[in-house]
C-alpha positions as CSV (number, residue, x, y, z in Angstrom):
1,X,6.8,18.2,-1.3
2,X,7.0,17.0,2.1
3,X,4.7,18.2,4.7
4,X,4.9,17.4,8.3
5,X,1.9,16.2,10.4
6,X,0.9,15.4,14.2
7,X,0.2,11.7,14.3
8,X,-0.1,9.7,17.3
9,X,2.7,8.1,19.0
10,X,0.2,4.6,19.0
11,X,0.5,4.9,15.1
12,X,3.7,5.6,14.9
13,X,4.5,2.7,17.5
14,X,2.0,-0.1,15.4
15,X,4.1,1.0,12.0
16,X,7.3,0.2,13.4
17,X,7.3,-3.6,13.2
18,X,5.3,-3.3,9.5
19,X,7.5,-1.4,8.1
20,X,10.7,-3.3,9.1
21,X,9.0,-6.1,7.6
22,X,8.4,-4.8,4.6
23,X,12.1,-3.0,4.4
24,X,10.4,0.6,4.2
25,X,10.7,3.4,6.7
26,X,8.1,4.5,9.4
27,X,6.8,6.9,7.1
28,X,6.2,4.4,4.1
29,X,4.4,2.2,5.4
30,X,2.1,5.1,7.1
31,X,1.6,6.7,3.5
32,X,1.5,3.0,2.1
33,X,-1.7,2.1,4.8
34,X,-3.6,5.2,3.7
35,X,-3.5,4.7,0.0
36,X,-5.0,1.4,1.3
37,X,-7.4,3.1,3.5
38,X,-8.3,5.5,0.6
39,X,-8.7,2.7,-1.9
40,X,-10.5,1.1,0.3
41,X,-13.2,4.1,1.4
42,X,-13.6,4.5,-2.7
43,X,-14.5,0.8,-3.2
44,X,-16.2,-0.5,-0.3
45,X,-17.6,-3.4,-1.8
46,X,-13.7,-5.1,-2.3
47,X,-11.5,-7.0,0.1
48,X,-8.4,-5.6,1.4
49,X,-6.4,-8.0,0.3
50,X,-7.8,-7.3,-3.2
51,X,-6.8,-3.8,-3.0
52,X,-3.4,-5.0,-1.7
53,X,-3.2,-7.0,-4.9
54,X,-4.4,-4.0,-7.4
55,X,-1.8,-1.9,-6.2
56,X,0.7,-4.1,-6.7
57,X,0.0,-4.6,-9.7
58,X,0.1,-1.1,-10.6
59,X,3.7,-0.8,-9.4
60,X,4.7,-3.9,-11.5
61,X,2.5,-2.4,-14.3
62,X,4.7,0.5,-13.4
63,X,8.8,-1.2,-13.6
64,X,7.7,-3.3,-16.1
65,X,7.3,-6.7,-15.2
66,X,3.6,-7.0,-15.8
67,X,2.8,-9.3,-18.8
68,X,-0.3,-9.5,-20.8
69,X,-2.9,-12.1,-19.3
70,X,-3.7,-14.7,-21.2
71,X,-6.2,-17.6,-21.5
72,X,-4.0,-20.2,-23.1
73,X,-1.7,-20.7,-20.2
């Protein structure tokens, strides 16, 4: 369920260009740099870019396009 919130016109403003980047709304890319920011309070010992990279490969995981790793390849 949706549920409004007061945020500051500065994050709102710094969003913009991210999410048009990215081909997600304002709002996305908000929710999108708190799971980082949550992921990234929870394991403080791992880059961001790492944590970028776990969850997207949880949403691959997720449509199906992950594939088993292997070390023959």
């Amino acid at each position: 369920m949706p549920t409004a919130l007061k945020l500051s016109t500065d994050l709102v403003d710094a969003a913009r260009p991210h999410a048009a980047a990215m081909h997600r709304s304002v709002s996305k890319q908000i929710e999108h740099w708190a799971r980082i920011g949550k992921a990234a309070e929870e394991n403080p010992d791992l880059p961001g870019s790492f944590i970028q990279d776990i969850l997207l490969a949880k949403e691959e995981e997720k449509a199906g396009l992950a594939e088993p790793y292997s070390l023959d390849q």
